[in-house]
N, C-alpha and C positions, 0 to 999 in steps of 0.2 A: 485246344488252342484258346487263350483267352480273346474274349470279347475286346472287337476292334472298335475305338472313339471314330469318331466324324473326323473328318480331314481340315482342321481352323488353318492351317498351314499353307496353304495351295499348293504346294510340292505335287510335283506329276512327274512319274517315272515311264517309263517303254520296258513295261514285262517280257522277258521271251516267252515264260511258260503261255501268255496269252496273246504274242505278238501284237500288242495294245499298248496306247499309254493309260495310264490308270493314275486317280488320286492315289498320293500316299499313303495309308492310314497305317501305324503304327498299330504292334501287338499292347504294348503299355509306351504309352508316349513319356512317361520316367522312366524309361530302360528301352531305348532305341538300341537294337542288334544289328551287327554287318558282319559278314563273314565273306573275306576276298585271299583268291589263293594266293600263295609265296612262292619265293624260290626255290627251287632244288640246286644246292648248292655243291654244285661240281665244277662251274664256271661262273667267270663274270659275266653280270647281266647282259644282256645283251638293249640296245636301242628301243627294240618290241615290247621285250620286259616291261620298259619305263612308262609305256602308254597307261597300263592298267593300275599303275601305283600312282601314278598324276593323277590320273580320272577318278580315284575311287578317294584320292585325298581333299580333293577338290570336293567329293560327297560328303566326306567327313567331317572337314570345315563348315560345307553348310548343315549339314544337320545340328552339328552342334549351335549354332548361330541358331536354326530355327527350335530346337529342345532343351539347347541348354548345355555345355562340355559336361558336365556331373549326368547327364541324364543320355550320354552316349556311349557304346562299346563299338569296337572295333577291333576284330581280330584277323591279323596276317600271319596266314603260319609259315614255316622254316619245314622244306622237306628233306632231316639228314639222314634218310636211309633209303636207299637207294639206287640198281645196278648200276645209273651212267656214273653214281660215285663211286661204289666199287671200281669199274674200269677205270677211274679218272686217278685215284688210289694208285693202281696195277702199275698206269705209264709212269706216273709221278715217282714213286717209290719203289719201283722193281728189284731194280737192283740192291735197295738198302732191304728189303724184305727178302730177298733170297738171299743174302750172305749172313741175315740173323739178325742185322742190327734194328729192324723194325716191325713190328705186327703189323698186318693186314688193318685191325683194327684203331694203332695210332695212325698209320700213313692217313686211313678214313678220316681222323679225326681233324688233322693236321690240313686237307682238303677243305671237309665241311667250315672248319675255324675262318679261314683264310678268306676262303669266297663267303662265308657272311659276314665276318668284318668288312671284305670290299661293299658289298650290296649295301649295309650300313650307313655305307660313307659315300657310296655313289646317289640314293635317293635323298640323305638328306643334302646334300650338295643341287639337286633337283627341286631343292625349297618342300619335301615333303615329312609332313610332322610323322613321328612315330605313332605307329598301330597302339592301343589301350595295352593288348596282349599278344604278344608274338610266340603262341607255342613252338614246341618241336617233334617232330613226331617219335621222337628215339624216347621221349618224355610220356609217350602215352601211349606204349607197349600192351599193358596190361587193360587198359578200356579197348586196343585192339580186338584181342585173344576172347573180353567178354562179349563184345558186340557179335565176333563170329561163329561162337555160341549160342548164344540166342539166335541168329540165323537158322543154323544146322538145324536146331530145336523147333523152328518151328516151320522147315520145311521148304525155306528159300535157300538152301548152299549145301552141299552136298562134297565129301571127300573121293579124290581120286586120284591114286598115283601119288601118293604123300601132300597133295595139293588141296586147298579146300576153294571151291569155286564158285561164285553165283550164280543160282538156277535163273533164268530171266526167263526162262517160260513162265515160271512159277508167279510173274507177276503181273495181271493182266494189264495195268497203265503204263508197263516200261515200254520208255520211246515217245512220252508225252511232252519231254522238254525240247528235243530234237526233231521230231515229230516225224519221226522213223518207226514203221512196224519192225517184228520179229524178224520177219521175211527180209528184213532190207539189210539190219542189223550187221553190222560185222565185228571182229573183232578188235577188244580194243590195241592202239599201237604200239602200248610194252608188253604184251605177250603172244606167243604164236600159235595157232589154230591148232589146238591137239586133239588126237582118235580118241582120247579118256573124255573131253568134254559131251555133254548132253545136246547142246547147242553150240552151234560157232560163235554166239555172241557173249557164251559165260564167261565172267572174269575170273580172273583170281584174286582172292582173299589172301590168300596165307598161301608161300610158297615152301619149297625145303632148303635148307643151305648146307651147304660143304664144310668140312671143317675149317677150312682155310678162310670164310664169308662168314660175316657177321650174323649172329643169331642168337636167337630168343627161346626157351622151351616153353613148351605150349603141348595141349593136348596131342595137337597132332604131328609131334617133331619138333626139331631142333628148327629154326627159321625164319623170315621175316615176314612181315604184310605188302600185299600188294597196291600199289600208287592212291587208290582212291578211297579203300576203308580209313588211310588215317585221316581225313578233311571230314568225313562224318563222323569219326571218335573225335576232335580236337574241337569240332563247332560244336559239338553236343555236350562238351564238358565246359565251354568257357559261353555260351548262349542259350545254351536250352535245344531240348529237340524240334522246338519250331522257332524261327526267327525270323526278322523283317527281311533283311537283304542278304542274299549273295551273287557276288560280284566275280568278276575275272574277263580274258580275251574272249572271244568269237570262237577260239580253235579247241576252248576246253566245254564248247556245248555238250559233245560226243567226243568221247564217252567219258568222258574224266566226272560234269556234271551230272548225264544220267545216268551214271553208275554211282552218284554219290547218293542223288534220289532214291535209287532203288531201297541202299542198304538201308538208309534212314528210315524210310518211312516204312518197310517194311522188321524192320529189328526193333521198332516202337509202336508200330499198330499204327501209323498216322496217315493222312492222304496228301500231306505235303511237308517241306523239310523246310523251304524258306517262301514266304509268302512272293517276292518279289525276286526274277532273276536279272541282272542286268550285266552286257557282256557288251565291252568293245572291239570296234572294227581291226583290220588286218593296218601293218606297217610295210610298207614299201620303202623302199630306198633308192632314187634316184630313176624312181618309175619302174622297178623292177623287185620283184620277190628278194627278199633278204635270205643271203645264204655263202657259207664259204666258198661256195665252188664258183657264182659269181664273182668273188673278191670285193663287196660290199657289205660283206658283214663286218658291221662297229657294236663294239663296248660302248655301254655309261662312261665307264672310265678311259676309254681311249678318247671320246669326244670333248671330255670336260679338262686332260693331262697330256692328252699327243698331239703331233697336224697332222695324222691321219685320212681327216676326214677335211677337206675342201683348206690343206694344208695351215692348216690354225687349229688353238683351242678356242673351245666353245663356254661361256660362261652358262652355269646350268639354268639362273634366270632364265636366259637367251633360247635353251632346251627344250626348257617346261613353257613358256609363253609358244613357240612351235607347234609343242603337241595341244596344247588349248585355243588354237585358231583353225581346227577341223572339228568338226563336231563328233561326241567321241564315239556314235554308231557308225560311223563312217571312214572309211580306208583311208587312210594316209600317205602322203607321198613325202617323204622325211628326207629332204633334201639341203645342198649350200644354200638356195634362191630362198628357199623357206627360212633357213634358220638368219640369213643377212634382212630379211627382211621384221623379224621379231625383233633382231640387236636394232633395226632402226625405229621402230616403233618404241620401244622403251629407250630410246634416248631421247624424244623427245618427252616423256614424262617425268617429272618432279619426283626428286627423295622421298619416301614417307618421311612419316613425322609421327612421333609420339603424343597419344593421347584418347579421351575418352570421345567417340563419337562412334555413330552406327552406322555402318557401310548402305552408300545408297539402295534405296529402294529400287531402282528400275534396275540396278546390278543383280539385286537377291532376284527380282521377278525374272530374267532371264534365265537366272540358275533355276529358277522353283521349276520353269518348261523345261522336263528331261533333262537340265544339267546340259541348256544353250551356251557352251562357254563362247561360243563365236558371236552371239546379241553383247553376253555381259560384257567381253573385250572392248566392242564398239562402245557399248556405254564407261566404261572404265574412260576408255580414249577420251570422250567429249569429257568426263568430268575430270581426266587431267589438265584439259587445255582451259576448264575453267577455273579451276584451283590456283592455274598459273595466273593467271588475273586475278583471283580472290584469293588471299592467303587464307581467310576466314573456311575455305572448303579442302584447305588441304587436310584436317582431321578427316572428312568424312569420305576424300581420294585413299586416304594411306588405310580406312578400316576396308575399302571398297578392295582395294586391292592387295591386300591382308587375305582377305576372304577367297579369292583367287591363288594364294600362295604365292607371289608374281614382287616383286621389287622389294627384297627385304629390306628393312631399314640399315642405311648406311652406318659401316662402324666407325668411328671415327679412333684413326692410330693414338690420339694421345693417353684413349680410353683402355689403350689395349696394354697389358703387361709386356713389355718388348723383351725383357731378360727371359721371360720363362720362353718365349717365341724360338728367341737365341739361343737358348740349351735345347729346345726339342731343335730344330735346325741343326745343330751340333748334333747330336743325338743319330740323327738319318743321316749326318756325312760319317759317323763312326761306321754304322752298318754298313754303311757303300764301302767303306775300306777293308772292312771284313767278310764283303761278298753276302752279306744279307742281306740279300735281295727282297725278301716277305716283310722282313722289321723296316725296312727302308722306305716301302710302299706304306705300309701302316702308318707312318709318322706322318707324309706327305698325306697320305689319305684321309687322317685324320685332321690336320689342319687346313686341309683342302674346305671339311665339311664345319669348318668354323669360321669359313671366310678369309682364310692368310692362303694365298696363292704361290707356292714357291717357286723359282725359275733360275735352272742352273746355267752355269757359262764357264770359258776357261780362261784363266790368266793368261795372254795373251805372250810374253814373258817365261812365265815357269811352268807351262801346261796343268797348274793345280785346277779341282774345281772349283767353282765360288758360286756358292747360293746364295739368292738376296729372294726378300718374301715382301708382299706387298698384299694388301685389304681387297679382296674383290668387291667390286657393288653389287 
């Protein structure tokens, strides 16, 4: 590990590995690392999802503010391989796959495509800047296959039953993130307890697949990886084997993180994979566990395009100011009252404005404490209400809350190309006539995430439909 500078910065995070906050201090303060997990793209995200891509964008804006954007990475990986994608595959395309007309392998891809262009278009709709690097994991097959190699070789993974599996005995600090002995250990929750493992707590690495299932040859069989080797092949190939941050929910402590620990530090000789772990709190919905069987599970995209949820849409501003008025160790309760109460809060703040100014200091000092988004809100508030008396502070309101991610600058229609607006418009009423339903979405979803809100109606008259598109703020 290279030698850590002094912290000039006052940045203070809340480690899990040492349930502490701790100064910042950067491995090379020119090359600030983050590695925060993605989606697994078999469905649209879900509301829970959104927490941890706000928070962690919000970290990424500031660091770059306090190092410099040239002097930050940020990588969000893409998980497309997968069994809930497989099964997601199965229901979707069954029937086109058992009469011939589709592989196993386009229906997957056609899945994986779909739900990451949604996710695309739902967080930047959420006001969140894109990740430096967005791997994939289907992209880093081969650092897979090596990583589990060096494993086997040196003693930590072990083949069983075409499977190759992590020894977690074999590593005396596993359970230091979670801070779970051997003993307590169980397995992790995409695979099931089998008589071939050594311990109930070994994962799998590498499974075998069917012919009909996606796969890779490899030493030991035709097959895939399992869930956690690819987030330490993907951070290691775009960060290095040690880096500053990584990030994610509460729920990927165990096992998803300490099994990312294990492999890393053990397949590199190291005693730790990221200097700093930082994980946020759970999502509630209406005071209650989010889940279908309650009938409160919502989509990004149901929130921001259906009334679904407290019979309106939701402007994604309105979303992301929501999830940044709980602090983000702390459980959320992601409700109508909550989100009515963000659209009033940003209606009484001012447009930004263009220009060169630097986002107040008692704003950044807020974020520097563990990333207080609920202190810097407050302070954002008062220096709206004094910008609106000073126009001379509206530069240093609109860089404040820039830095926030929170009231993009308004577009103004005259600036906007209206004709090309009007052929993509045109464009998604062709696919609704032809029952593309996926292209239909994509258009909307894309201009969704540019700011042109679409909203259909029917001719009252001739039952046709008629879409008109309007700027959101």
């Amino acid at each position: 590990m290279s030698a850590a500078t002094s912290n000039s910065k006052g940045l203070k995070l809340t480690n899990t590995l040492t349930r502490s906050k701790e100064d910042f201090v950067p491995i090379d303060p020119a090359n600030v690392r983050m590695y925060v997990c993605g989606p697994t793209v078999y469905d649209f995200a879900h509301i829970g999802n959104a927490r941890p891509v706000i928070v962690f964008d919000v970290l990424f804006r500031l660091l770059r503010h306090l190092y410099g954007a040239d002097h930050v990475a940020y990588v969000r990986n893409i998980t497309d391989v997968d069994d809930k994608i497989n099964a997601r595959a199965l229901r979707d395309f069954g029937s086109e796959i058992k009469a011939g007309r589709m592989s196993l392998n386009d229906a997957i891809r056609q899945v994986t495509e779909k739900t990451a262009n949604q996710y695309h278009a739902d967080v930047r709709a959420l006001g969140c800047l894109d990740p430096t690097v967005e791997p994939r994991a289907t992209e880093h097959i081969p650092g897979m296959i090596g990583m589990i190699e060096t494993l086997i070789a040196r003693d930590h993974a072990y083949v069983a039953k075409g499977e190759v599996l992590f020894d977690t005995a074999s590593m005396p600090a596993y359970g230091a993130l979670s801070k779970r002995n051997l003993d307590e250990q169980k397995a992790g929750a995409r695979i099931a307890v089998e008589g071939h493992k050594k311990n109930p707590g070994d994962f799998v690495l590498w499974k075998q697949s069917s012919a009909e299932e996606p796969g890779w040859d490899s030493p030991w069989g035709r097959g895939r990886p399992g869930w956690h080797i690819e987030c330490s092949v993907m951070s290691e190939a775009h960060l290095g084997e040690v880096f500053d941050i990584h990030g994610g929910g509460l729920d990927l402590i165990f096992p998803h993180h300490e099994n990312e620990i294990a492999q890393s530090c053990c397949a590199h000789g190291n005693d730790r994979m990221a200097n700093y772990w930082l994980h946020n709190g759970f999502v509630q919905v209406e005071g209650k566990k989010m889940s279908k069987s309650e009938g409160n599970f919502v989509t990004i995209h149901d929130l921001l395009h259906t009334e679904t949820f407290g019979g309106r849409q939701w402007p994604g501003e309105v979303l992301r100011l929501a999830m940044l008025m709980t602090h983000y160790r702390e459980p959320i309760d992601f409700s109508v009252r909550k989100l009515e109460e963000a659209e009033r809060l940003l209606s009484k703040w001012p447009d930004l404005v263009e220009g060169a100014a630097a986002p107040a200091q008692e704003v950044v000092d807020a974020l520097d404490d563990d990333l207080n988004t609920v202190a810097a809100i407050q302070a954002l508030h008062a220096l709206a209400s004094e910008a609106q008396k000073d126009p001379a502070r509206l530069a240093e309101y609109s860089a404040s809350a820039s830095l926030l991610g929170l009231a993009p600058v308004k577009a103004e229609t005259a600036d906007l190309d209206h004709a090309a607006i009007d052929a993509r418009v045109a464009e998604r009423l062709a696919f609704i006539e032809a029952k593309n339903w996926a292209d239909a979405d994509r258009v909307r979803d894309e201009l969704a995430s540019e700011g042109i809100l679409l909203k259909d109606s029917k001719d009252s008259e001739t039952g046709q439909r008629i879409t008109t598109w309007e700027v959101k703020r």
